[in-house]
C-alpha positions as CSV (number, residue, x, y, z in Angstrom):
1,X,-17.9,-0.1,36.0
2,X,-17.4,-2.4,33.3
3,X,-20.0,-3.3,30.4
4,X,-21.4,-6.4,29.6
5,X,-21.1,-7.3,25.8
6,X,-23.7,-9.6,24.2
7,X,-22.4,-10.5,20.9
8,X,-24.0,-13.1,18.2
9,X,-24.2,-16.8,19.0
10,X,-21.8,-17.1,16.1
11,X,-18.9,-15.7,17.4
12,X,-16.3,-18.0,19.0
13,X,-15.5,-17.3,22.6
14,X,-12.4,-18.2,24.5
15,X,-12.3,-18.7,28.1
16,X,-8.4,-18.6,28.7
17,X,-8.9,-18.1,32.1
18,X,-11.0,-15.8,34.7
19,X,-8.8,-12.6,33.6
20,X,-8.6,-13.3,30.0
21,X,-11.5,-13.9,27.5
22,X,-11.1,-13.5,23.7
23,X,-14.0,-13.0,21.6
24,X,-13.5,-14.0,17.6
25,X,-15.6,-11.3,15.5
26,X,-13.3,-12.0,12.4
27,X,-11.8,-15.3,12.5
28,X,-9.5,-15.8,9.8
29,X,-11.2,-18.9,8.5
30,X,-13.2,-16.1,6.7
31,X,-10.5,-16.2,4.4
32,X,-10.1,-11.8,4.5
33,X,-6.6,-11.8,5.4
34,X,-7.5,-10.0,8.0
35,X,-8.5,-11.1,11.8
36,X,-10.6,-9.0,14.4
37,X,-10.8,-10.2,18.0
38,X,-11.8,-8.5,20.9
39,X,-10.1,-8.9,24.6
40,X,-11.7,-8.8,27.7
41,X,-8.4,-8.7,29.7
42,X,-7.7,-8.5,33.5
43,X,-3.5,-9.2,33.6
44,X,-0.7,-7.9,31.5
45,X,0.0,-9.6,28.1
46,X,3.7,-10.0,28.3
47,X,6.2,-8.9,26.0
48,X,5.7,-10.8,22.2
49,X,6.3,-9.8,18.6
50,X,5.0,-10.9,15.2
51,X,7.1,-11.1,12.1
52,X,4.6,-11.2,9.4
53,X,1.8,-8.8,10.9
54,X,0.5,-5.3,11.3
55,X,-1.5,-5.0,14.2
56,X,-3.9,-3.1,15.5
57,X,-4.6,-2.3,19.7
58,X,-8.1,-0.2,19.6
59,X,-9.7,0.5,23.2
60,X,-13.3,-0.4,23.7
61,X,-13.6,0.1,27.0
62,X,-11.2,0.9,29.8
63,X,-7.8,1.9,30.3
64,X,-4.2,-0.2,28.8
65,X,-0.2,1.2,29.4
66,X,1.2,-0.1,25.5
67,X,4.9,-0.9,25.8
68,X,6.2,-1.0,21.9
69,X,9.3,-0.2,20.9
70,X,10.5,1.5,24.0
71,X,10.2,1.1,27.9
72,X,8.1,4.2,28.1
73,X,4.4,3.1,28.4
74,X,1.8,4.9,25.8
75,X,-1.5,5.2,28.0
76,X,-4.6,4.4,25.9
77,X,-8.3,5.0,26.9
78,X,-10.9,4.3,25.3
79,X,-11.2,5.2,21.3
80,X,-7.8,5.1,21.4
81,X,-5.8,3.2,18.8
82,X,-2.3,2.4,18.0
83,X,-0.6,0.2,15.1
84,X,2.1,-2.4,15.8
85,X,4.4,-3.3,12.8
86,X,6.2,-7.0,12.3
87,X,9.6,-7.1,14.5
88,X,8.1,-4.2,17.4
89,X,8.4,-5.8,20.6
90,X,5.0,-5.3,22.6
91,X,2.8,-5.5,25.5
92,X,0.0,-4.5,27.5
93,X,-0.6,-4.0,31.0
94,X,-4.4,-2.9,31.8
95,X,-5.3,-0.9,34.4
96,X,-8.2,-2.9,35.5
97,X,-10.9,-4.9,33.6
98,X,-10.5,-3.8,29.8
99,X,-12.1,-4.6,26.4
100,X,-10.0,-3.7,23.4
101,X,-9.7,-4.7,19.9
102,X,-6.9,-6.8,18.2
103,X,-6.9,-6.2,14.3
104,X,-4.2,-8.2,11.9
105,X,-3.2,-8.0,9.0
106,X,-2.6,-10.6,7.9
107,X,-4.5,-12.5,9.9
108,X,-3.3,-15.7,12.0
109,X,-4.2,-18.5,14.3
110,X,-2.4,-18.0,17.7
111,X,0.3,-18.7,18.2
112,X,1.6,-19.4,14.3
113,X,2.7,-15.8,14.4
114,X,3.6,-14.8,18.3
115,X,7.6,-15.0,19.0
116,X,8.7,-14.2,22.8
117,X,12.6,-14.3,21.8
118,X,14.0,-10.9,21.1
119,X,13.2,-9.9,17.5
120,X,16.7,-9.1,15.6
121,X,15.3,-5.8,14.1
122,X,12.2,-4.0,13.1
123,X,10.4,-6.0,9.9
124,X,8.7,-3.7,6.9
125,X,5.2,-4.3,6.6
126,X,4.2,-5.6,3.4
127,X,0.8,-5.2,2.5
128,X,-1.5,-7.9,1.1
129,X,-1.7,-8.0,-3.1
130,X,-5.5,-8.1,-3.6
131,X,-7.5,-7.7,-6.7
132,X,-11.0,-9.0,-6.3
133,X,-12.9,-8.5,-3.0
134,X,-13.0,-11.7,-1.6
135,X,-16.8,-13.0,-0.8
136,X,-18.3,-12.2,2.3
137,X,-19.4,-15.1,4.7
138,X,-23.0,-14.1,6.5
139,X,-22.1,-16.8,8.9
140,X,-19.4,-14.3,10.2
141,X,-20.3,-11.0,8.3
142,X,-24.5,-11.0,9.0
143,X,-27.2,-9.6,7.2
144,X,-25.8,-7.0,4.5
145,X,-28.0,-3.5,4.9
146,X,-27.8,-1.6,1.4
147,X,-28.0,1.9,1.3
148,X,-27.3,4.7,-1.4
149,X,-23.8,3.5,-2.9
150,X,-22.6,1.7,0.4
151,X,-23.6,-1.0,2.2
152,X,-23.2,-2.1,6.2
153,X,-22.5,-5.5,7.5
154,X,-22.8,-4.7,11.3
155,X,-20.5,-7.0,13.3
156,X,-21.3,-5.7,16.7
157,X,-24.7,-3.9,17.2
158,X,-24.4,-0.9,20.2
159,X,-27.9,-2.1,21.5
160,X,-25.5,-5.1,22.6
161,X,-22.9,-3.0,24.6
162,X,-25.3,-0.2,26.3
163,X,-24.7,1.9,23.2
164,X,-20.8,2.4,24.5
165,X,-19.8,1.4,20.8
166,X,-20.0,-0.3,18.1
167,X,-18.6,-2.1,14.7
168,X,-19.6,-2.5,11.1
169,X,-18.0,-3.3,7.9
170,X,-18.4,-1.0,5.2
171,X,-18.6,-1.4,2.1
172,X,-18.4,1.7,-0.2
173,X,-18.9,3.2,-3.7
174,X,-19.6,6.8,-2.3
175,X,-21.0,8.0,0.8
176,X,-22.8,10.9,1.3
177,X,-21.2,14.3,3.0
178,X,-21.8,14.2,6.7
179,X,-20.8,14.7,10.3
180,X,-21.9,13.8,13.9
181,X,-22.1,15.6,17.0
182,X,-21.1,13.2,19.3
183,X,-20.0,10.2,17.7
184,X,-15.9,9.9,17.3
185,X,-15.3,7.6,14.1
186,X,-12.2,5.3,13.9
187,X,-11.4,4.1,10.1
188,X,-9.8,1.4,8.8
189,X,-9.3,-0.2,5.2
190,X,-9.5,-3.9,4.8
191,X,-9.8,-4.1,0.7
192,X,-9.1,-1.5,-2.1
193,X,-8.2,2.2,-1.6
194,X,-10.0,4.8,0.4
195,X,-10.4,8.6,-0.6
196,X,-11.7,10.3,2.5
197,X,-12.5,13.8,2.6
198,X,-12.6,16.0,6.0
199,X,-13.2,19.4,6.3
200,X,-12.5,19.3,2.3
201,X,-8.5,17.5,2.6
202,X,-8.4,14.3,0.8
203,X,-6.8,11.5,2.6
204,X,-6.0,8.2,0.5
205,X,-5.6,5.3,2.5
206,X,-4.7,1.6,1.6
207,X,-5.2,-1.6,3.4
208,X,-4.3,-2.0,6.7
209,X,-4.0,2.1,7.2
210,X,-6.2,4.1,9.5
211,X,-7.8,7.5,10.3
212,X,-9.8,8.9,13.5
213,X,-12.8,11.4,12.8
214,X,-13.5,13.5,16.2
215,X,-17.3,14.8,16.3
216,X,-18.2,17.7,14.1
217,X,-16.1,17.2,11.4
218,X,-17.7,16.8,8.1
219,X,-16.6,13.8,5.9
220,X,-17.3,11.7,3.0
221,X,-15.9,8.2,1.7
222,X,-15.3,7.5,-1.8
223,X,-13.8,4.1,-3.3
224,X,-10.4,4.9,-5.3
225,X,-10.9,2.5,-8.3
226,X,-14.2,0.7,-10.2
227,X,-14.3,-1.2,-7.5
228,X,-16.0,-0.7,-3.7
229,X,-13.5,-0.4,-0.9
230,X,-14.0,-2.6,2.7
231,X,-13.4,-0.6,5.7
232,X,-14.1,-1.4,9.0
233,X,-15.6,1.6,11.2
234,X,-15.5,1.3,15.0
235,X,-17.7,4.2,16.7
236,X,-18.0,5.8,19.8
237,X,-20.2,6.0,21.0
238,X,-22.5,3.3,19.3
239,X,-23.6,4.2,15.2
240,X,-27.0,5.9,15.5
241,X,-29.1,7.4,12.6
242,X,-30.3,10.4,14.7
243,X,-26.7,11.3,15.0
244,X,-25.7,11.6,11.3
245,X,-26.0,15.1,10.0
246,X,-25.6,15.1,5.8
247,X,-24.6,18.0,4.5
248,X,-25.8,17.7,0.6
């Protein structure tokens, strides 16, 4: 059975017709370089490729068969995420009603960056030359919630999809050292460099790179640099207090 999402009267919603509905979280008239949309989708998306952007397919809800790159499907469920690079012929074929995330980088209007001819050969990915964060929008980002060296801009609250999942954006100087028992974590960095520690090995990750915490692994975010680092965290189930466990 699907879910109903109830998202904030801000967010732009497209009705494209009664198996496709596109919901703008991120538009990129928030000037991030960056986009974040999120698909209720009923058809297949048919085969398309994008010659300047990264992209992200994360599953909210449901189950999709991603074609990239090959003819052999990659089934996703839920949680599930996959990144696209420029020149990858795509698509998407659900298997019934599904919500999932897009996430670009950068980020573009459709269609100024959706081909349907046959790319000539896979495109490197260059990432986005960034030195100061660039100001945050509440008409798009919300409230901001400060905490102990990190703050949380929550762009979809769980109460508002039956506490299935949710979204925030982070934005960290340090975090403390934690884990959850039943929340699954998927990471990824929109400004500045990440070091992320889990089960005490560093990871470093840079814009538009990603990382997926399962439950009961213990982890702590750090900004690489003076400045804080922006990363969007999608959890699943939905963020809840009672389910963070610190450790210091």
């Amino acid at each position: 059975m699907m879910m109903t999402v109830l998202l904030l009267a801000t967010t732009c919603t497209l009705h494209v017709n009664e198996n496709l509905t596109i919901y703008s979280l991120v538009p990129p008239e928030a000037n991030q370089g960056w986009k974040l949309e999120l698909f209720r989708l009923a058809e297949p998306i048919t085969p398309h490729y994008h010659r300047l952007q990264r992209q992200f397919i994360l599953v909210a809800d449901g189950k999709i068969d991603a074609f990239y790159g090959t003819s052999i499907p990659t089934p996703l469920q839920t949680s599930d995420l996959v990144s696209i690079d420029p020149g990858i012929l795509h698509s998407l074929t659900p298997q019934g009603p599904v919500y999932f995330f897009s996430l670009d980088f950068p980020g573009f209007n459709f269609p100024e960056d959706v081909f349907y001819d046959l790319p000539p050969t896979p495109i490197p990915w260059v990432p986005p030359v960034t030195h100061s964060p660039p100001p945050l929008d509440p008409k798009y980002f919300g409230p901001r919630i400060e905490l102990e060296n990190y703050a949380v801009y929550e762009l979809v609250a769980g109460s508002s999809t039956n506490n299935k999942w949710s979204v925030a954006l982070l934005e960290i100087k340090d975090s403390p050292r934690h884990f959850h028992r039943i929340e699954k974590e998927v990471f990824v960095v929109v400004h500045g460099v990440l070091d992320i520690e889990i089960d005490g090995l560093h990871h470093i990750l840079s814009v538009g790179e990603s990382i997926t915490i399962p439950p009961n692994h213990t982890h702590q975010l750090k900004s690489v640099g003076k400045e804080s680092t922006r990363v969007l965290c999608f959890s699943f189930p939905a963020f809840t207090p009672s389910d963070m466990y610190c450790i210091d």
